[in-house]
N, C-alpha and C positions, 0 to 999 in steps of 0.2 A: 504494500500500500504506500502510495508514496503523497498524498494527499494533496494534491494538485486538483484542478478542477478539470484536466484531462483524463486524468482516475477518476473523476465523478461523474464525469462524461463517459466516459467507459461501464462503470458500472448501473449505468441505465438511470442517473439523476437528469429531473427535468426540468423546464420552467425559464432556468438561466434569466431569471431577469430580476432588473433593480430594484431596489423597495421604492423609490420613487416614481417606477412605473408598473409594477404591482397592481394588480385591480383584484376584485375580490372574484370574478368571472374567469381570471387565469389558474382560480384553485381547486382542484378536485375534492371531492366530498368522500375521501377515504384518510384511510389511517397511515402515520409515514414516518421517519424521519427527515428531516430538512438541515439544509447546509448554509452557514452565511460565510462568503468566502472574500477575501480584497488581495489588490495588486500591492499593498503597501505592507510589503515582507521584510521589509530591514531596519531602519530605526522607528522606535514607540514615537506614532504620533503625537503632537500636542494637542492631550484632552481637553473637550469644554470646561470648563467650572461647572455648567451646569448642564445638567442632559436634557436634548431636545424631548426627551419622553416623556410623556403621558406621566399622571401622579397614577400609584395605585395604594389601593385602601386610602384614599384621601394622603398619600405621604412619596414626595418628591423620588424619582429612581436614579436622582444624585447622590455618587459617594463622591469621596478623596479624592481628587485628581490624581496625587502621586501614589494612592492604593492601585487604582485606576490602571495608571500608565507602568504597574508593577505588576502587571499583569500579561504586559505585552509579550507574544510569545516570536522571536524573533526568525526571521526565513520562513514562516508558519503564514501559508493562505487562509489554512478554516479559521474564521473567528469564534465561531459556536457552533453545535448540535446540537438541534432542537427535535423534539418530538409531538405528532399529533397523534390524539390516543384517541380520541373522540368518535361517536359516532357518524360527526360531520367531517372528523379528521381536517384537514389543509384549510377547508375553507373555513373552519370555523377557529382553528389554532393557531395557524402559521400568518391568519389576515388580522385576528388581535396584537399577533404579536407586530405584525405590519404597522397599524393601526397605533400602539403603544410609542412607536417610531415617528408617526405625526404629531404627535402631543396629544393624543385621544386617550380616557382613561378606558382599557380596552382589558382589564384583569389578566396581565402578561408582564409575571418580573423578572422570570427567566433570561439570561441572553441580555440584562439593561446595562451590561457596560459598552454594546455596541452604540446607546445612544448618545454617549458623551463622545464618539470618534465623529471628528467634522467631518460636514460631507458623507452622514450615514443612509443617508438617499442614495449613495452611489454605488453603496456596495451591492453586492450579487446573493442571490437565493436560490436555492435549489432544492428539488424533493422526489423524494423517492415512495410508493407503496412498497410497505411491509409483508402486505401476502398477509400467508398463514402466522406469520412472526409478528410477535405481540409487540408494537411501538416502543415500546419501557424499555423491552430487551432488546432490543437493536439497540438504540440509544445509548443504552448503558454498554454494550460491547465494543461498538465504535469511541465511544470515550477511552474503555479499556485498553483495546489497542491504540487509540491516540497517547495517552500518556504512557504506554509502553515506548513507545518512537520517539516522543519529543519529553518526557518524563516531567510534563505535568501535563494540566488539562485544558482544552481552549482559549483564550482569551477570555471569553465572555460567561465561559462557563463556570459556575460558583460552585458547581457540587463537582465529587468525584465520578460518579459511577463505577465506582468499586463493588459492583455484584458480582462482576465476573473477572477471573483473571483472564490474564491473558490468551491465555489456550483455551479456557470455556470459550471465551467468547469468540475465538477462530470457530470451535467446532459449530456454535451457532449459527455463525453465520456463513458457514461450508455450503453452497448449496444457493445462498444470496447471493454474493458477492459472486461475481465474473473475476475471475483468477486470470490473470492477462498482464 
């Protein structure tokens, strides 16, 4: 895996497009994991003070700028792995969390340190159907092998996903993944 977005092109992700031009018509009503990807792979941008995002529970998805930008995971395109788990799956998970990115309060805090990077309209989305594999678990596999590779965890991402080690989550996803 080498986590480019030609590997994610490869492995059957789709959509490729910017949250800026995102509509909620470009999302399918299934269950998935999704990818938010940028060209700016070498020095931590300089974070907003304050994140273009949406408040949730009534409370700002501003931290620290230098928590923030200590975060930055350097040569590293994914900035986050998200999951939709829902019965509406993309349209209803992946366009809140779209939406949380316009300053809408859209119940998405996952993934909010993409909204203090400038210019977070420009970056890229992508998303895949799960199938028969349950969103969580993919999600949580793909973290696994991500911080096996770069030995921590996205950018944007606050949690581990340490359900699975690294071999679980090969063999789960044996069978997903286009080995290429």
């Amino acid at each position: 895996m080498d986590w480019t977005r030609e590997w994610f092109e490869r492995q059957r992700f789709e959509g490729w497009k910017t949250f800026g031009e995102l509509t909620r018509d470009d999302l399918p009503k299934t269950r998935g994991v999704y990818v938010v990807l940028t060209e700016l792979t070498n020095a931590a941008p300089e974070v907003l003070s304050e994140s273009v995002g949406g408040f949730h529970k009534h409370k700002p998805l501003t931290d620290d700028p230098a928590k923030v930008t200590a975060n930055w995971q350097h040569a590293a395109e994914v900035l986050y792995i998200g999951m939709a788990g829902s019965e509406q799956g993309f349209h209803d998970r992946l366009w809140a969390y779209s939406q949380q990115g316009r300053g809408f309060r859209a119940g998405h805090r996952g993934g909010r340190y993409v909204w203090q990077l400038p210019k977070s309209e420009q970056l890229t989305v992508a998303w895949r159907a799960t199938g028969n594999l349950d969103a969580h678990d993919v999600e949580d596999a793909l973290l696994a092998i991500y911080i096996e590779r770069w030995g921590d965890r996205p950018f944007a991402n606050l949690r581990d996903g340490h359900r699975f080690t690294p071999n679980e989550a090969r063999e789960l996803l044996d069978g997903w993944l286009i080995t290429r």
